[in-house]
GUROSE-225220 format. One record per residue (C-alpha): x, y negated, z negated. Coordinates in steps of 0.5 Angstrom, whole numbers, padded with zeros to 4 digits, always signed. Last residue first. Layout:
<recs>
XYZ...
</recs>
This chain:
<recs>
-0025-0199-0310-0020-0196-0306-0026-0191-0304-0023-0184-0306-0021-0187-0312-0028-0191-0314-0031-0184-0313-0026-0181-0318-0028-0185-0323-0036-0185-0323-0036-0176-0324-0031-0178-0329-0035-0183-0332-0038-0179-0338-0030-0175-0340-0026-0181-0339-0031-0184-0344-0030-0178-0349-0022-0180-0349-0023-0186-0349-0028-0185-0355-0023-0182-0359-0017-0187-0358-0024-0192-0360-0023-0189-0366-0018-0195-0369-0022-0200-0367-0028-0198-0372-0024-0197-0377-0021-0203-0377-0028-0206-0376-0033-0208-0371-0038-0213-0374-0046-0212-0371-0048-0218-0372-0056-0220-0373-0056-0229-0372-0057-0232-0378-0051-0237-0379-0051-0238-0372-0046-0236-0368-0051-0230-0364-0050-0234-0357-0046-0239-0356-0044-0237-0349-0050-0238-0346-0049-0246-0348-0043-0246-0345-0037-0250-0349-0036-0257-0348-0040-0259-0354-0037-0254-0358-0034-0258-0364-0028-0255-0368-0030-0254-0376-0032-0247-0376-0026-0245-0375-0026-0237-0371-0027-0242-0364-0032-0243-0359-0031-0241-0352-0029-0245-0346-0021-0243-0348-0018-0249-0344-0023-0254-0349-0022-0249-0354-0016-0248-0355-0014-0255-0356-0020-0256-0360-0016-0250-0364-0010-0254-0365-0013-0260-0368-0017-0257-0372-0011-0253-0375-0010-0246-0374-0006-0247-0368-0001-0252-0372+0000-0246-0378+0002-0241-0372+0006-0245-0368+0011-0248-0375+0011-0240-0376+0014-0239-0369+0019-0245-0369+0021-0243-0375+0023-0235-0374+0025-0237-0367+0028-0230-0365+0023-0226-0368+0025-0220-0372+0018-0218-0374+0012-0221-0368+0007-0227-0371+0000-0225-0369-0006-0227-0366-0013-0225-0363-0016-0228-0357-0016-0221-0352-0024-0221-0354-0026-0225-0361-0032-0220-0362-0038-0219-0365-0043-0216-0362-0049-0218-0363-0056-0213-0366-0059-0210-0360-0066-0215-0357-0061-0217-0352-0059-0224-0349-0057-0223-0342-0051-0228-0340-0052-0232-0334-0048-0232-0327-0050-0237-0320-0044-0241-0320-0044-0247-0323-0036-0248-0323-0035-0249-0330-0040-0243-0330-0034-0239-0325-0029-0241-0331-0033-0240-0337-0034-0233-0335-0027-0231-0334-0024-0230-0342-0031-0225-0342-0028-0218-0339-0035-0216-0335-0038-0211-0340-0044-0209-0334-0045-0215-0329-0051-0215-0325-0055-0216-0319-0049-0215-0314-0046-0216-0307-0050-0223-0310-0045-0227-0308-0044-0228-0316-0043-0222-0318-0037-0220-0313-0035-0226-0316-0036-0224-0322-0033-0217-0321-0027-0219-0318-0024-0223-0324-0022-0217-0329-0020-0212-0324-0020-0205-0327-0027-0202-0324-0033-0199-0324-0039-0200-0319-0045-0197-0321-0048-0190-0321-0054-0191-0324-0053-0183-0327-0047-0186-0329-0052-0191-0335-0056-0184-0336-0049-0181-0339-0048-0186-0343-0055-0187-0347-0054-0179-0348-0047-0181-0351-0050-0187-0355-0055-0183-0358-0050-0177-0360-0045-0182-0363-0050-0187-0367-0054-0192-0364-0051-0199-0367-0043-0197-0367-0043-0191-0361-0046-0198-0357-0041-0203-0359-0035-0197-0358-0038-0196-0351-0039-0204-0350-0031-0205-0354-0029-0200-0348-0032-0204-0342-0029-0210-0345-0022-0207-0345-0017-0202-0348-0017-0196-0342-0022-0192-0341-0028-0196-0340-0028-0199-0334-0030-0206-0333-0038-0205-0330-0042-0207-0324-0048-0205-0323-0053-0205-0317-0053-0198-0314-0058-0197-0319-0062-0203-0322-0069-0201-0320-0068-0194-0323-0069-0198-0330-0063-0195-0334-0060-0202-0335-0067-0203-0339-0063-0199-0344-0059-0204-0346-0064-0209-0348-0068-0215-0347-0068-0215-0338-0072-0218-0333-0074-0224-0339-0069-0229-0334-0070-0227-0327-0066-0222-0323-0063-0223-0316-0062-0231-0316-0059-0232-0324-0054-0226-0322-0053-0223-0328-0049-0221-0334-0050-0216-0340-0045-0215-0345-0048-0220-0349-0041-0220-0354-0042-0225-0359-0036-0230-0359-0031-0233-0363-0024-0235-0361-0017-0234-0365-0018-0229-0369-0012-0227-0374-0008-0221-0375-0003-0219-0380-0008-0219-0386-0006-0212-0389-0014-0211-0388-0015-0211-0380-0018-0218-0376-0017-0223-0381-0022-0229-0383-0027-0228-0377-0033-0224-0381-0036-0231-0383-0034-0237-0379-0027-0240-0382-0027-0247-0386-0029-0243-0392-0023-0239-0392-0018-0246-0394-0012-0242-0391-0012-0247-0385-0013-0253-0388-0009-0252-0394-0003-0251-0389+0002-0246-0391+0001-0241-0387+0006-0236-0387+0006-0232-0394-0001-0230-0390+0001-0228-0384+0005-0221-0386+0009-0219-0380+0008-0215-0373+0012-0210-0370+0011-0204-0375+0010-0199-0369+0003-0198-0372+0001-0206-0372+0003-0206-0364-0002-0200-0362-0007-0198-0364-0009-0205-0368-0006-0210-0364-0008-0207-0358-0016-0206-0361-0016-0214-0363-0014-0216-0355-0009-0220-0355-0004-0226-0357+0003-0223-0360+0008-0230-0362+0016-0229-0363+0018-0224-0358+0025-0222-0356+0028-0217-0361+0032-0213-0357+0036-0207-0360+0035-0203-0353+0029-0199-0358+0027-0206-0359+0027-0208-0352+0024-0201-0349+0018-0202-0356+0016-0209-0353+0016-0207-0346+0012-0201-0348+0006-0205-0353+0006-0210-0347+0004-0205-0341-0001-0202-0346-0005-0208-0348-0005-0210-0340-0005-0217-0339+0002-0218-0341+0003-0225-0339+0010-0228-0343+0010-0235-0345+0014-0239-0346+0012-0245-0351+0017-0251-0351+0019-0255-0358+0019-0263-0357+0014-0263-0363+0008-0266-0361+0008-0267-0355+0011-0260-0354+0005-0257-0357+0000-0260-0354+0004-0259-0346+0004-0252-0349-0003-0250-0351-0005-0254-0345-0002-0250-0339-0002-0243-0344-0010-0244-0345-0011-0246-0338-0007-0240-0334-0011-0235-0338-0008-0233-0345-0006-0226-0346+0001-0222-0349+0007-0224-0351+0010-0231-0354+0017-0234-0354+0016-0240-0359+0022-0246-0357+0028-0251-0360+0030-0247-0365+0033-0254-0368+0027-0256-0367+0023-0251-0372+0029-0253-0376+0027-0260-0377+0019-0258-0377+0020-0252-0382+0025-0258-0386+0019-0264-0385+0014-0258-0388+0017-0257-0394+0019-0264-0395+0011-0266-0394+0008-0262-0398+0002-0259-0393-0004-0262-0393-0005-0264-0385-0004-0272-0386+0001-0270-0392+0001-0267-0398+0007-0270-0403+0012-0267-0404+0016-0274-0406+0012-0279-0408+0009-0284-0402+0004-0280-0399-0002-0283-0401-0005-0278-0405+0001-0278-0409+0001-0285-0409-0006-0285-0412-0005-0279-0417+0001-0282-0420-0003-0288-0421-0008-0285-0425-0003-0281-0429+0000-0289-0431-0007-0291-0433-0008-0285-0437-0002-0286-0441-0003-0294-0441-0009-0293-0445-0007-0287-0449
</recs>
């Protein structure tokens, strides 16, 4: 019995080491498994991937992912959630099945990718320990929808409130309904919120905490401010920042670590309304029908890992859905509501899939804004 134990023991410790075959390697996958994802990944030789990611993140993911695996990442930009549900539903009707990654918005993934029968099951996908261990991820950042095919990639808690630190002091405002205060008219900034984008998260956000009637008045009131709507994405931080504005209203948050990088005069509004969590256009998925099905699968475990998600964090300038990845490099404003105890309104896959409604809604209220930004040009 003596020997047996010593023999089982012995076991344990090569297998922990790695020098049996199967056994874990550094990042927990069996190592012969992962060997031959890694084998045939480059035989495949690259990862096609649609979607979001702004021009650091795609410069730094695909240097990382190249040193370590001699595989290229290409990256197609499709900023617009509706501009790459189409590309993708002509190539296939066309029997062209060229996507292997999607990286967007979770409202894109779940309205529109994910009915069209374009993105796979993740979980028979992940292999690694270290990314299918639960507890490593920040609660609520698990999956985005029930079926588990989408995935956050960034945490963040939406302050849909940003100002320009010279015109208005901090304290000026501590809830959504100061932006009605008649000093601020004329004075607004907002990303419009008839298309699946920041401004559509915030009238969802506010139908979520208020309820629709409330929401739909408080709406109301917010046109009768008349700010500036717009589509454009880094235009109005830096309109903000010049101070041609004083605030920001549901700015797109993927360019606000850009203009904080740089000290620009621009500061998130914490509210005393529960935070809005959000993982932004920073959600992944892996597409049906890849063309590079290894390279794609060894893409989404590297990513997930500590490793891949420091990466993108440091081009990102947000925090990430693992807990484990530092942010010392991230702005303090932007780790707002991440606590353990912070009060977090959590949107759900129901709550995505109503916002074709309050689209609709949306277009009604700021009609009378919208059709004044035409005729301007704005």
């Amino acid at each position: 019995m003596k020997n047996n134990s010593i023999i089982v023991a012995s076991l344990i410790f090569l297998l922990s080491l790695g020098f049996v075959t199967g056994a874990p390697t550094a990042i927990g996958a069996p190592k012969a498994d992962w060997d031959k994802l890694v084998e045939a990944a480059k035989k495949e030789g690259k990862v096609m991937i649609y979607g979001r990611g702004d021009p650091e993140v795609r410069k730094q993911l695909t240097k990382a992912f190249s040193d370590k695996y001699g595989i290229d990442l290409e990256f197609v930009y499709l900023h617009r959630g509706g501009e790459m549900i189409g590309k993708m539903k002509k190539e296939r009707g066309a029997g062209l099945y060229l996507a292997d990654i999607i990286i967007h918005g979770p409202t894109t993934m779940i309205v529109g990718v994910k009915p069209a029968g374009m993105l796979e099951l993740l979980e028979p996908l992940l292999i690694l320990p270290e990314v299918t261990d639960p507890k490593v991820w920040r609660p609520g950042y698990l999956f985005k929808d029930k079926d588990r095919t989408i995935k956050p990639l960034r945490a963040l808690s939406s302050l849909y409130i940003t100002r320009n630190t010279n015109l208005v002091k901090e304290g000026e405002l501590t809830s959504y309904r100061d932006l009605l205060d008649p000093k601020w008219k004329g004075k607004m900034v907002m990303t419009d919120p008839t298309i699946f984008a920041t401004g559509m998260a915030f009238v969802s956000y506010l139908n979520g905490i208020w309820g629709p009637d409330k929401a739909v008045e408080y709406l109301k009131k917010l046109v009768a401010q008349q700010p500036v709507v717009t589509r454009a994405a880094r235009d109005p931080y830096e309109w903000l920042a010049r101070g041609k504005y004083s605030l920001g209203v549901a700015l797109r948050n993927e360019i606000m670590p850009e203009f904080l990088k740089i000290k620009a005069p621009l500061a998130k509004v914490g509210v005393t309304e529960p935070f809005a969590a959000e993982p932004g256009a920073a959600c992944i998925g892996v597409a049906t029908k890849r063309p590079h099905p290894n390279a794609a699968k060894l893409f989404l475990n590297w990513v997930l890992t500590k490793e891949g998600m420091t990466v993108w964090s440091k081009a990102d300038g947000y925090a990430t859905a693992r807990k484990d990845v530092p942010t010392d490099w991230v702005h303090p404003s932007l780790l707002v509501g991440l606590g353990p105890d912070a009060k977090v309104n959590w949107t759900t896959e129901e709550g995505h899939k109503q916002r074709r409604g309050q689209m609709k809604l949306s277009k009604e209220i700021f009609a009378p804004l919208l059709k004044r930004g035409k005729k301007s040009g704005s």
